[in-house]
N, C-alpha and C positions, 0 to 999 in steps of 0.2 A: 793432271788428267781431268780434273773437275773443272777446272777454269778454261780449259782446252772447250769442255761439254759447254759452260756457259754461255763464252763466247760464242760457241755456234748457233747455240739459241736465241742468243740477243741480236747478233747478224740475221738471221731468217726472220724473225721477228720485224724486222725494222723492214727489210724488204719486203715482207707480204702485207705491209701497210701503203707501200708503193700504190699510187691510182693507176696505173697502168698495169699492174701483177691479175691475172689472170684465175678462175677460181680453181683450176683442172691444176696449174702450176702447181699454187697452194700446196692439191691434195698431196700431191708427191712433193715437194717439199717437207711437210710434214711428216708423211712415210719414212722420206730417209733420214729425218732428224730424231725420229722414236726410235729407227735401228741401231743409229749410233749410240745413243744413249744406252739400251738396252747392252748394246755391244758392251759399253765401255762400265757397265754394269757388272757382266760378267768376267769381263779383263780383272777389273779391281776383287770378283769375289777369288776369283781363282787362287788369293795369297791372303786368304783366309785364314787368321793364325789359330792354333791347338783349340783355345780358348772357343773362338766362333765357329769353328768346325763341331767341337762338344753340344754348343746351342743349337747348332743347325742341324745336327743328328738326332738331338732329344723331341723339336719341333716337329720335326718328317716323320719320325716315331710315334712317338705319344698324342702328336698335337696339342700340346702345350709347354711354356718355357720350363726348364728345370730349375727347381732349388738350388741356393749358391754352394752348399754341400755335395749336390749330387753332380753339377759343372764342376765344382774342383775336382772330384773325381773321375770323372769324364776326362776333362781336360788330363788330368796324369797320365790316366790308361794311351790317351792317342798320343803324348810326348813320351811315352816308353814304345809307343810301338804295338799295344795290346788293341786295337780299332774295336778286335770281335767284342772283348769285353765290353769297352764302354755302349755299342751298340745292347747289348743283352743287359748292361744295368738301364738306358734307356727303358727298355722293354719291360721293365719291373711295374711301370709306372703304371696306377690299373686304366688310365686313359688309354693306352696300348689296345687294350680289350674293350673296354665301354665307347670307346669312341672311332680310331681307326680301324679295327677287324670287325669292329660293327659294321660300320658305314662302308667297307667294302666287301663284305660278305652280302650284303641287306641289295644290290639287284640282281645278286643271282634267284633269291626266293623269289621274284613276280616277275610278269611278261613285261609290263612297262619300266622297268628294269630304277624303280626307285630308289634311293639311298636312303628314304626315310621310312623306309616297311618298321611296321614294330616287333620287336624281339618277338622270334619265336624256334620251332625245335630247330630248324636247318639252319639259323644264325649261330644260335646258343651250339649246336653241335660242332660247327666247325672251329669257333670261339674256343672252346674244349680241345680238339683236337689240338690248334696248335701252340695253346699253353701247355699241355703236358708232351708235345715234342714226337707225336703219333705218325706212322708212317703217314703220309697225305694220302697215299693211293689207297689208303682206305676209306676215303669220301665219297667210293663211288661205289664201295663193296661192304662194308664194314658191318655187324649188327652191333653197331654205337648209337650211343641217343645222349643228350647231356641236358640235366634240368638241374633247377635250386636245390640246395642243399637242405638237407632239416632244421638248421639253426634260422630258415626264414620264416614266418609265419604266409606260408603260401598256400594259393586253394592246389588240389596235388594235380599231376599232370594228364588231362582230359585227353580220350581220342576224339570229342566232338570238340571242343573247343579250345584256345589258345589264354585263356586266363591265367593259365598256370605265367607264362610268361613276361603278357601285361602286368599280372603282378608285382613281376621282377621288375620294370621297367619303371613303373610306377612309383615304386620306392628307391629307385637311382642305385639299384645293384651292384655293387662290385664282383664282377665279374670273371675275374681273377681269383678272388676269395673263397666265391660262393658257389661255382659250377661245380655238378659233381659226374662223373661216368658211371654211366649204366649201359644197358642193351634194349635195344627196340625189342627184344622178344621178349624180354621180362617188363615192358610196363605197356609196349601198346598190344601185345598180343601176335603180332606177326610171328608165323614160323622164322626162325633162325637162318632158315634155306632161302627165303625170301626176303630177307633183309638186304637194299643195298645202299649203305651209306644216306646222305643227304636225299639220294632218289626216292626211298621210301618213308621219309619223316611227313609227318602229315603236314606242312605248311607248302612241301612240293608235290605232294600229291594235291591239294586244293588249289594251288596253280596250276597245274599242269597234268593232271589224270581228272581235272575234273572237264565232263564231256566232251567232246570231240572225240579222238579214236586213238588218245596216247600218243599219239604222231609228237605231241607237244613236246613231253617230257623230253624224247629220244632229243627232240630242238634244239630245246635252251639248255641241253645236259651239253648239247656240242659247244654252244654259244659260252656257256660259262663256265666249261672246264676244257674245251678242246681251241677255243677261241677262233671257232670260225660258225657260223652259217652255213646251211645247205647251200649255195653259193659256193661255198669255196670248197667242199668237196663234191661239186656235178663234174657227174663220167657217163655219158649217153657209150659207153663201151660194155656198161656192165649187164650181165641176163638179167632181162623183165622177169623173170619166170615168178618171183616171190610178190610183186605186186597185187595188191587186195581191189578185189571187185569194183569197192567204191570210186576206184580211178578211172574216168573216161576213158578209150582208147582213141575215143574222135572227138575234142571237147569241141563243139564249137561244128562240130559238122567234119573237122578238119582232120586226121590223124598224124598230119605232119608234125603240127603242135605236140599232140602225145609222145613222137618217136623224138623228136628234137628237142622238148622243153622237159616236158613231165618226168620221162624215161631217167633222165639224167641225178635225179633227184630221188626220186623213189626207187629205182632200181636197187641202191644200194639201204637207201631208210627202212624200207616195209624187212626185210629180210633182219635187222637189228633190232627194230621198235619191236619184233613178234615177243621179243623177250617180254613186254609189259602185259603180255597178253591177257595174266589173271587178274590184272592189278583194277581198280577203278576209288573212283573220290565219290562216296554215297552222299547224297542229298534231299531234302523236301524242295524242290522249285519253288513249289505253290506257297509256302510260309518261311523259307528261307531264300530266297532269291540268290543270294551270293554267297550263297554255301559257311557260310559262319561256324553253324552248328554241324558240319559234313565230318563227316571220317573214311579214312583211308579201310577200302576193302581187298580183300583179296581173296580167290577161290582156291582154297587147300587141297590137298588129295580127297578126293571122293564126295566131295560138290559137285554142283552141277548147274550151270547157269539156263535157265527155262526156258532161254531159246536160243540159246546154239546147240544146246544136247551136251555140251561138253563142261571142261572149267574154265573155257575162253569166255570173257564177257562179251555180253551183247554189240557191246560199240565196235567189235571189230567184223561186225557181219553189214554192218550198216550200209546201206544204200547199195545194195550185192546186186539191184537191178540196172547200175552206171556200165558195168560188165560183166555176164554171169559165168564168164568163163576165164575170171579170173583168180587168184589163188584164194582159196578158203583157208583161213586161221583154224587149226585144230590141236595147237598146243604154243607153248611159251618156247621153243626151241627156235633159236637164232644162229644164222649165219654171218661174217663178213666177208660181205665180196669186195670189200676195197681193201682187201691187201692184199690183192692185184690192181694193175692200171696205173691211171698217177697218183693216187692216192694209197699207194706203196711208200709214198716221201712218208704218210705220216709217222715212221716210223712204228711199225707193230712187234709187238715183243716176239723173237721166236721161241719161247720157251712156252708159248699160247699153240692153243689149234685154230683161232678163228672161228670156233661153233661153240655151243652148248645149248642150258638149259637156263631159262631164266634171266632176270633181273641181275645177280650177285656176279656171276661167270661175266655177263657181258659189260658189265661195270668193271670189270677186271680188265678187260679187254683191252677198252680205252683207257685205262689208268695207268697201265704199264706202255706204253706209245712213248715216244721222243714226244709228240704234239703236246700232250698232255701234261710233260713236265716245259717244255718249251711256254705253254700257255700260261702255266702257276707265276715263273719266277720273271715273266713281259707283265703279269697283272701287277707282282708287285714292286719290280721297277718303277712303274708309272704313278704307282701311289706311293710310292717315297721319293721317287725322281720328280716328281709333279707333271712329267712330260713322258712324251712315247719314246722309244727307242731311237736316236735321229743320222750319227754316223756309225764310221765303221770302230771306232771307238766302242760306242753304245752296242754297237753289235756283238763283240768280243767281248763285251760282258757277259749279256745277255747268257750267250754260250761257258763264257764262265761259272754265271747263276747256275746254269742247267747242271753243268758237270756237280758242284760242292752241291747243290740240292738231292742229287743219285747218294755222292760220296757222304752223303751225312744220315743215310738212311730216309731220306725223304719227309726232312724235318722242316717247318715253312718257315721257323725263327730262325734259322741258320740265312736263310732267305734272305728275308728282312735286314738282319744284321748287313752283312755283303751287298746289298743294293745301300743300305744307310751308308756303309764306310764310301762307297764309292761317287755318294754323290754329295757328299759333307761338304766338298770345297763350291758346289753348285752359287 
């Protein structure tokens, strides 16, 4: 098959030396000379024996080769037939944690969706989470928090600042070793009833509740746990009625825009986002510009924010003169109106109401969804597969992942494992 490849190369080669060969020919020539290769690439990995399927599962995992000890045993596990196991000793390796759930956790924390954010609580928590095998749906509800352990000489863990973490980062942490479980209401102070998950750890509240009107958070919570964009859930079907002041009804002079473009969007967001409504990211502008030293706020029972009158923060009154006759924020109680319409697919759990109070309920919401488990085990396909989902093949996994991800209590290394075994021969 190699020499079959050469030939073809040396043949193409010699013709696109031709003085009459054209440079457009070329370019497709070329093209279809990189397909075949690539082709005959994957032909030859496909009979990938025990041996390189071991390496190739330890790589996709860990990112980096394994010890000739821990491939021999690798290798045994997948000639008996055990795949799960050799995938879960993979997973021993602490690069599993310092390296891969780093760097695919690390864009969910910021808007430009970088892989190189440095360690901080909504990395290190979810790191935590799926070493100790935690339900996932509690990333969106949980009062979990995960910092160093005592055995490190660390400054301790700040709500203004992220030092506690650089720390960790700084001295090449093992991660695996050294995370320990705690609760958000025992070290930043948040009530217990306000805690949800990753949403309220202070590194997503400084992305994403720091000014604007929250609108953010509800965003990139869709973007990176539900895996879609406002985009892929617009329904110009559902009641305006919960949309906030701030939203033009005629941007532009026009209203058509409003009932055709805006509606479809916020119709169903304003009515979900009201959950963040006590929430906000404090800051000095004036000597902190990018919020460094900010911490997460929240108005408890029997606060009162100086100008709304209520515990709703100010940001959700903003700019009330765009329409004054549109809905006023007067508590964190949320509705979902997309489940109804077509965003009924995203499957929503009926063991839910679709309303409550708060942050923690509505984190609930979307964590128990088909979308939401659909979303977890396509993220990590793609980072052990290196690639997106591409036949019906891929597809029937995908849906496999979903089901063992429900059926194992909703553990993300089970995950991992079952997308590794199945793309070993890749």
């Amino acid at each position: 098959m190699r020499d079959t490849t050469s030939s073809l190369i040396k043949n193409c080669l010699a013709f696109l030396k031709a003085p009459q060969f054209k440079l457009e020919a070329a370019k497709s020539i070329i093209s279809v000379t990189s397909l075949l290769v690539i082709s005959v690439g994957f032909t030859a990995s496909s009979y990938a024996g025990s041996r390189e399927q071991a390496m190739r599962m330890h790589e996709r995992l860990a990112g980096v080769p394994a010890s000739e000890s821990t491939l021999d045993a690798m290798q045994s596990l997948i000639e008996a037939g055990d795949t799960n196991s050799a995938a879960y000793m993979a997973m021993e390796h602490p690069a599993f944690y310092n390296v891969t759930l780093k760097t695919w956790v690390a864009p969910w924390t910021n808007e430009a969706f970088d892989k190189f954010e440095p360690l901080n609580d909504y990395i290190a928590t979810v790191v935590g989470m799926v070493r100790d095998d935690i339900d996932f749906r509690e990333v969106l509800s949980g009062d979990i928090l995960y910092v160093g352990d005592n055995a490190l000489s660390l400054p301790a863990y700040s709500n203004t600042s992220n030092e506690h973490y650089l720390a960790m980062e700084d001295e090449v942490t093992d991660l695996k070793a050294h995370l320990v479980q705690t609760t958000q209401s025992a070290v930043t102070g948040l009530p217990s009833e306000a805690t949800a998950g990753v949403m309220t750890t202070r590194a997503a509240a400084k992305a994403f509740f720091k000014d604007g009107t929250n609108r953010a958070m509800f965003r990139f919570t869709l973007i990176n746990h539900m895996c879609t964009d406002l985009e892929g859930v617009a329904d110009i079907t559902r009641a305006p009625d919960r949309i906030r002041q701030d939203v033009s009804r005629s941007p532009g002079g026009d209203s058509r825009v409003f009932h055709n473009n805006c509606v479809s969007c916020h119709s169903g967001m304003d009515p979900l986002a009201q959950a963040f409504a006590y929430y906000n990211y404090r800051y000095d502008a004036a000597s902190d510009p990018d919020g460094d030293q900010g911490t997460i706020e929240y108005n408890s029972n029997g606060e009162t924010d100086p100008v709304s009158g209520t515990r709703v923060q100010e940001k959700y009154l903003i700019n009330g003169n765009n329409f004054v006759h549109g809905f006023v924020t007067d508590d964190d109680s949320w509705d979902n109106y997309w489940r109804e319409g077509v965003n009924y697919n995203l499957g929503w759990s009926q063991s839910l109401t679709g309303s409550g109070q708060g942050a923690k309920s509505m984190g609930e919401e979307l964590a128990n969804s088909q979308q939401f488990a659909e979303c977890q085990v396509t993220k990590v396909f793609e980072e052990v597969c290196l690639r997106s989902p591409q036949d019906s093949d891929d597809r029937d996994q995908i849906t496999a992942l979903q089901t063992q991800f429900a059926t194992s209590g909703y553990q993300m290394k089970s995950v991992f494992a079952e997308a590794a075994n199945y793309c070993k021969g890749d």
